[in-house]
VEXVEXLUM-306666 format. One record per residue (C-alpha): residue in one letter; x, y, z. Coordinates in steps of 0.1 Angstrom, whole numbers, m for minus. Layout:
BEGIN
SITE  residuo      X      Y      Z
SITE        a      X      Y      Z
...
This chain:
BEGIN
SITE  residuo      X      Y      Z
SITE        x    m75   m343    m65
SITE        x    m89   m327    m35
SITE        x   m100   m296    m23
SITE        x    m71   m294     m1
SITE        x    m48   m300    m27
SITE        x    m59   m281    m54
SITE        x    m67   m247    m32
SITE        x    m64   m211    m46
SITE        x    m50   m193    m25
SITE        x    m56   m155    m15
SITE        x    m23   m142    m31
SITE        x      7   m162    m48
SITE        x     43   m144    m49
SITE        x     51   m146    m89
SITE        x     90   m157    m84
SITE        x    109   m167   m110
SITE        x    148   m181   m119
SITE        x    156   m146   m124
SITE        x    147   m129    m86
SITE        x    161   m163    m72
SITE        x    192   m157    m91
SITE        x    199   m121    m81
SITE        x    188   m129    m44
SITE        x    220   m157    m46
SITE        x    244   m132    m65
SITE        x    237   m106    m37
SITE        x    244   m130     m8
SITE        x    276   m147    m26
SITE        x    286   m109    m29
SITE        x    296   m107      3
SITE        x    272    m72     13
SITE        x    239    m84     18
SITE        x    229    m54     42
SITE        x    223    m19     27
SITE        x    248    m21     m2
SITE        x    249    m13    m40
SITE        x    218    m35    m47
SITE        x    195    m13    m28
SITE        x    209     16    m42
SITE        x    207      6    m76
SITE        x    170     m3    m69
SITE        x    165     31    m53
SITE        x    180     49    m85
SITE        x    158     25   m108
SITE        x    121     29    m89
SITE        x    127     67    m96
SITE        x    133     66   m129
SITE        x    105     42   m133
SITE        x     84     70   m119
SITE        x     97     94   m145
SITE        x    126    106   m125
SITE        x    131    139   m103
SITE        x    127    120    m73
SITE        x    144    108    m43
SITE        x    140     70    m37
SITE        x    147     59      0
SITE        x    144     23      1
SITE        x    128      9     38
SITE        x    120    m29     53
SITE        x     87    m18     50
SITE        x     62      5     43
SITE        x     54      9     79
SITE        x     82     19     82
SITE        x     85     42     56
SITE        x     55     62     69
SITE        x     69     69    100
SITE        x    102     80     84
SITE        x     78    106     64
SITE        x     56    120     91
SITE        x     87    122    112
SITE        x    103    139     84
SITE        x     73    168     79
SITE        x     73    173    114
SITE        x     46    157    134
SITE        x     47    150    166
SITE        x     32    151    200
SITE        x     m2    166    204
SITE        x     m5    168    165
SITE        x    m32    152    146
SITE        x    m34    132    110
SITE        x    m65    128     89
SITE        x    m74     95     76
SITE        x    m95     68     65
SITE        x   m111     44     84
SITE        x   m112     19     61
SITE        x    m71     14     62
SITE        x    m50    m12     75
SITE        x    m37     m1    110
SITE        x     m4      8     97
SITE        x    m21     39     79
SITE        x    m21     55    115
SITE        x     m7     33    140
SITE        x     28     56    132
SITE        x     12     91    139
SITE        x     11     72    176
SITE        x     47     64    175
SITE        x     52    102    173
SITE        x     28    110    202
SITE        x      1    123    173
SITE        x    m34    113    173
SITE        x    m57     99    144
SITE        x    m85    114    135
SITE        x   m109     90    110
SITE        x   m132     99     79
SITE        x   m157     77     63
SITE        x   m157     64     31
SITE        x   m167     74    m10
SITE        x   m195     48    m15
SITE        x   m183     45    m49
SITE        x   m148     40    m44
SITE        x   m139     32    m11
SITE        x   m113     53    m12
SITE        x   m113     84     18
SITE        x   m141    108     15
SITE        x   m125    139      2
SITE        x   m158    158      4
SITE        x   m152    155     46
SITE        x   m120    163     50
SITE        x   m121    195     58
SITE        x   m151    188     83
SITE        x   m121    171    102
SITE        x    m92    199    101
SITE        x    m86    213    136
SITE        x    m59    237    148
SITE        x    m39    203    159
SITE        x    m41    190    122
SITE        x     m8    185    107
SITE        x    m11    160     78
SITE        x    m34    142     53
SITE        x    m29     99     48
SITE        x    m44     93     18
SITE        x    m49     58     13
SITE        x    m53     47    m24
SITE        x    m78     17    m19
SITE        x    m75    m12    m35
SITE        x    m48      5    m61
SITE        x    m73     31    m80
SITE        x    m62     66    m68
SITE        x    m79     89    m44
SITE        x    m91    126    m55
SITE        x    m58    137    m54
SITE        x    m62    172    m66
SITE        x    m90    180    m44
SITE        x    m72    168    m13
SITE        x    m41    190    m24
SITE        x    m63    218    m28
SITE        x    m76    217      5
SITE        x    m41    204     18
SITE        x    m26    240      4
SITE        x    m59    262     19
SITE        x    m51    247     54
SITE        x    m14    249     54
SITE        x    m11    208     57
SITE        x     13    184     44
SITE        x      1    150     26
SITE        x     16    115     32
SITE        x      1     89      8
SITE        x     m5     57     16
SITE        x      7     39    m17
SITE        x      9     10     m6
SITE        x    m18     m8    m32
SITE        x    m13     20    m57
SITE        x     23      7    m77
SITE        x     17     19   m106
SITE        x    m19     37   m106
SITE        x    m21     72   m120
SITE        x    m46    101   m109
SITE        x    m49    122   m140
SITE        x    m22    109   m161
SITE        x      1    114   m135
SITE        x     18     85   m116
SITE        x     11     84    m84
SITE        x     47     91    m64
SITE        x     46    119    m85
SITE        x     19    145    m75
SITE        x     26    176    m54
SITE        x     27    155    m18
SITE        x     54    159      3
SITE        x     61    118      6
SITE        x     47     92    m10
SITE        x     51     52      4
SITE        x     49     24    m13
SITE        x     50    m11     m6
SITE        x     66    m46    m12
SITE        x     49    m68      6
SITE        x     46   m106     m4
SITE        x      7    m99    m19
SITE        x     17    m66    m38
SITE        x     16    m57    m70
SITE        x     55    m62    m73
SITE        x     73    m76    m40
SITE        x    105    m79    m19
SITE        x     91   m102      8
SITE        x     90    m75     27
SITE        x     95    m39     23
SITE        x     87     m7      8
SITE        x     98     28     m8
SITE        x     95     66      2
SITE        x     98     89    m25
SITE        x     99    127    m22
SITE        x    112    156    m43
SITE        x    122    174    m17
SITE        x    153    172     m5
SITE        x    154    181     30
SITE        x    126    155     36
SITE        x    150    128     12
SITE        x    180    135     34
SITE        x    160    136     71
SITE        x    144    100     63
SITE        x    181     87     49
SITE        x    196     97     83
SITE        x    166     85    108
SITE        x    163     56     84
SITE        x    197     40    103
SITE        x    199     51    136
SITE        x    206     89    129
SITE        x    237     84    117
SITE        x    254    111     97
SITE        x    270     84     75
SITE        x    254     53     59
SITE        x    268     15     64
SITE        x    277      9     28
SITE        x    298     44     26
SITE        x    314     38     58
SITE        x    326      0     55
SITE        x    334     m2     17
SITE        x    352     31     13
SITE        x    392     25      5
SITE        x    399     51     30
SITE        x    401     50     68
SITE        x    363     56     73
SITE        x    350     45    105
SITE        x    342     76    120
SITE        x    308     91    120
SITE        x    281    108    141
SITE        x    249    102    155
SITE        x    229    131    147
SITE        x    193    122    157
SITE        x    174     94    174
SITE        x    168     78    147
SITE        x    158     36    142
SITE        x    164      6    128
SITE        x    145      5     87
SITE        x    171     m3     60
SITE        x    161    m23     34
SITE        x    189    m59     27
SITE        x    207    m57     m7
SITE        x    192    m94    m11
SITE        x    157    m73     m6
SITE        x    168    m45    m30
SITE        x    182    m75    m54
SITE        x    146    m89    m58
SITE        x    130    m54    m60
SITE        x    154    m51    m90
SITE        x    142    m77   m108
SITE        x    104    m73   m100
SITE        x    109    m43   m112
SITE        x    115    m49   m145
SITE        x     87    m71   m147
SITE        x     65    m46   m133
SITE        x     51    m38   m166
SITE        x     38    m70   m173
SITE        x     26    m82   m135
SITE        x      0    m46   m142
SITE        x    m10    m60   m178
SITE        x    m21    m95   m164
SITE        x    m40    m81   m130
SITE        x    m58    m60   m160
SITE        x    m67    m90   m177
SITE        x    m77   m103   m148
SITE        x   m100    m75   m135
SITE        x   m112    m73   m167
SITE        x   m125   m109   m168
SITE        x   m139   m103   m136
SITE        x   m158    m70   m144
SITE        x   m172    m90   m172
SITE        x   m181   m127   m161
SITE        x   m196   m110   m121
SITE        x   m216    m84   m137
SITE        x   m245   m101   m135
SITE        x   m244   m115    m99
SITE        x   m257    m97    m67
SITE        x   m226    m77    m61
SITE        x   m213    m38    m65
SITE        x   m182    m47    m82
SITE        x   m149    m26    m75
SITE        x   m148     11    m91
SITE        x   m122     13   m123
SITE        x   m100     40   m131
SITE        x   m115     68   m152
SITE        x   m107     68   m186
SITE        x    m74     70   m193
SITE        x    m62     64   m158
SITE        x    m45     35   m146
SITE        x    m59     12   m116
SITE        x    m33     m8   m103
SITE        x    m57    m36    m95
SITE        x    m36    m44    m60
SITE        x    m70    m57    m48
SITE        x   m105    m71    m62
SITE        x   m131    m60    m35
SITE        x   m168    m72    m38
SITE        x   m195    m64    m23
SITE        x   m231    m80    m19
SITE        x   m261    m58    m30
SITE        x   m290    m54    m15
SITE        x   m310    m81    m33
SITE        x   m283   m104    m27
SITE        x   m296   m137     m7
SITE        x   m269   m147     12
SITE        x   m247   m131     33
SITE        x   m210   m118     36
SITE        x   m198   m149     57
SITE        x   m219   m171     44
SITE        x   m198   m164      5
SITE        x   m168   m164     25
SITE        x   m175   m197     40
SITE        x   m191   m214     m1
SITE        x   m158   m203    m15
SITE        x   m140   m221     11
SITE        x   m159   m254      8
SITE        x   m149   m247    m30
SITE        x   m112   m242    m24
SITE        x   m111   m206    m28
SITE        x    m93   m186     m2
SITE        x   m109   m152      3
SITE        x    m98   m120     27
SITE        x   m117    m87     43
SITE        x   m101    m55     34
SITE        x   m107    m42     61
SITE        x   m125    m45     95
SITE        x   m128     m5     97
SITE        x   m103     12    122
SITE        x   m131     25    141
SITE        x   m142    m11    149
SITE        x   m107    m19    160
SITE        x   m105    m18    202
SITE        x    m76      4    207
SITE        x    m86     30    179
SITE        x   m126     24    194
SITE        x   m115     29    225
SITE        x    m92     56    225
SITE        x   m113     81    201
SITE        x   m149     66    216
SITE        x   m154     59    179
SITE        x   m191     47    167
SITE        x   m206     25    137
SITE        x   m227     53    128
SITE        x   m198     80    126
SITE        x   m187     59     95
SITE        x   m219     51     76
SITE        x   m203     43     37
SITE        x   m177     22     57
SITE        x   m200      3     82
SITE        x   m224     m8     52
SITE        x   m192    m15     32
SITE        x   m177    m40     58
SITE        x   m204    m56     62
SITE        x   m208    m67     29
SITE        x   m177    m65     13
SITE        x   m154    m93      9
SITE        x   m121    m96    m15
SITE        x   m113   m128    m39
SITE        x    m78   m142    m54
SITE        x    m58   m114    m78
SITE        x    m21   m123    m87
SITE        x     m6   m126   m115
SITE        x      6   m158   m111
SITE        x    m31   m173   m114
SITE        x    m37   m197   m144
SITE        x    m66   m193   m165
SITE        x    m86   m221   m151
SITE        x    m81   m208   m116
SITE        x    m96   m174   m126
SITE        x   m122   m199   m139
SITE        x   m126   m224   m110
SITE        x   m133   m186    m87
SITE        x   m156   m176   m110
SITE        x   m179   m204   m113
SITE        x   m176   m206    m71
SITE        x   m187   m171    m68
SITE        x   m217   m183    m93
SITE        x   m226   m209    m71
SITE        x   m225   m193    m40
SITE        x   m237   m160    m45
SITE        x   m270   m164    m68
């Protein structure tokens, strides 16, 4: 067989029977918009968060960002603090509300934001923390809420890698934050195609992202056109847009869902094998979870060590000739022309993140990897990297 044929892929979507049955039941239903699928999945992520939560299902977790800054209340002229070492989503909605970005470097352990500058970067403009919960191993949660409460901010994470990491013993979605958004795209740790969940306990916050998530209308789609009463009335009440998740989306969610718990015991395993077999190599290996935390092991991130030989791009391009796929997570914001540009960001601003991107790279971690693939990666990275 060839290389081509027998290629590992970056991520693999672990479908079964099961998600494609629901997906059919939801569309020979007859209500494959927002319906009772996505409602049922909305009740069922917050119990699986331990409940006490409002759940408002979203096409994405773009999406569901902007829903919760919108929500808290920032807007024009207003500022949000965040990593640089995000994807653009992170901040690209804090410009959708006329709000600006303002970036902070790295941990050098972790990877995750810096919570040590922070408060170097509050101004009087600053409405909002993003944490960003790299890779799915939490952020220092309770120091950013301490100085979140000092300075009078709200905090937005960014959960998108982190379903279902902890930050001491406590599940993240769950923590004192005023939103937190998670995500289902098609390389998560559970997936929808595409997608994503805000949760909140507040309920101000639950109800304002329910009625922007649809236009601003007072009333949603499924209450309107399945009621047995004349219905059609309602009112637009805001400006709001266009984010509601499909009941064939929320019929998948469902289902993932319930295999959640074993999709986070099999990217263990695999970490774990990882940690072990690469230990030896060149490489910082990704930071785990303190001791009785969970990492949700949404990404493997490596990164070459100062003795190593070759370099980042020269790995990327061995695993390829070996048929491994491989990704960058991330080129650094402040690399990126329009956030460059616009905040006349420099390289040496972000020190931990510079060094980190230009060494890092990020190999194959799904759960629907065999055994000998883990294997075939492992002896690859062997090759290449020694």
């Amino acid at each position: 067989m060839s290389t081509a044929d027998n290629f590992i892929p970056f991520a693999r979507p672990d479908i079964g029977e099961a998600e494609i049955d629901a997906v059919a039941r939801a569309m020979r239903s007859g209500w494959v918009t927002t319906g009772p699928e996505t409602r049922a999945f909305e009740q069922e992520f917050a119990a699986y968060l331990g409940g006490g939560l409002h759940a408002i299902a979203v096409n994405s977790a773009t999406a569901g960002l902007h829903l919760a800054l919108e929500a808290v209340g920032v807007g024009l002229g207003d500022e949000v603090i965040a990593p640089t070492l995000t994807f653009t989503a992170t901040v690209e909605v804090a410009r959708y509300l006329g709000a600006d970005a303002v970036l902070v470097d790295s941990d050098p352990a972790t990877l995750n934001i810096d919570a040590s500058r922070i408060e170097a970067a509050i101004t009087p403009r600053t409405k909002a923390i993003l944490p960003v919960h790299y890779g799915g191993l939490a952020c220092d949660m309770s120091r950013i809420h301490d100085i979140a409460r000092r300075h009078g901010l709200h905090v937005v994470e960014d959960a998108a890698h982190a379903l279902p990491a902890t930050s001491e013993g406590v599940l993240i979605g769950q923590l004192p934050s005023a939103a937190t958004v998670f995500s289902f795209y098609a390389n998560k740790t559970m997936t929808t195609g595409e997608g994503g969940m805000v949760v909140t306990k507040d309920q101000a916050l639950a109800d304002r992202m329910k009625v922007m998530r649809l236009h601003g209308i007072s009333r949603d789609a499924f209450d309107r056109f399945s009621s047995k009463t004349p219905s059609w009335y309602y009112e637009i009440v805001a400006p709001g847009f266009k984010y509601n998740m499909t009941d064939m989306a929320g019929a998948l969610g469902r289902v993932q869902l319930q295999r959640l718990p074993d999709f986070v015991q099999r990217r263990q395993q695999l970490a774990g094998r990882y940690l072990a077999e690469l230990q030896d190599l060149p490489l910082i290996l990704p930071a785990q979870a303190p001791a009785g935390q969970t990492h949700a092991w949404h990404l493997f991130v490596l990164r070459l060590s100062d003795d190593a030989k070759a370099t980042r791009d020269e790995v990327i391009q061995g695993l390829s000739d070996a048929g491994v796929a491989t990704s960058v997570h991330y080129v650094p914001l402040h690399r990126q022309p329009y956030w460059r540009d616009r905040y006349a960001l420099l390289p040496e601003q972000f020190p931990v993140a510079e060094k980190a991107y230009q060494r890092m790279f990020s190999i194959p971690l799904f759960t629907a990897m065999s055994d000998d693939e883990q294997s075939r990666i492992i002896a690859a990275l062997k090759a290449v990297v020694r």
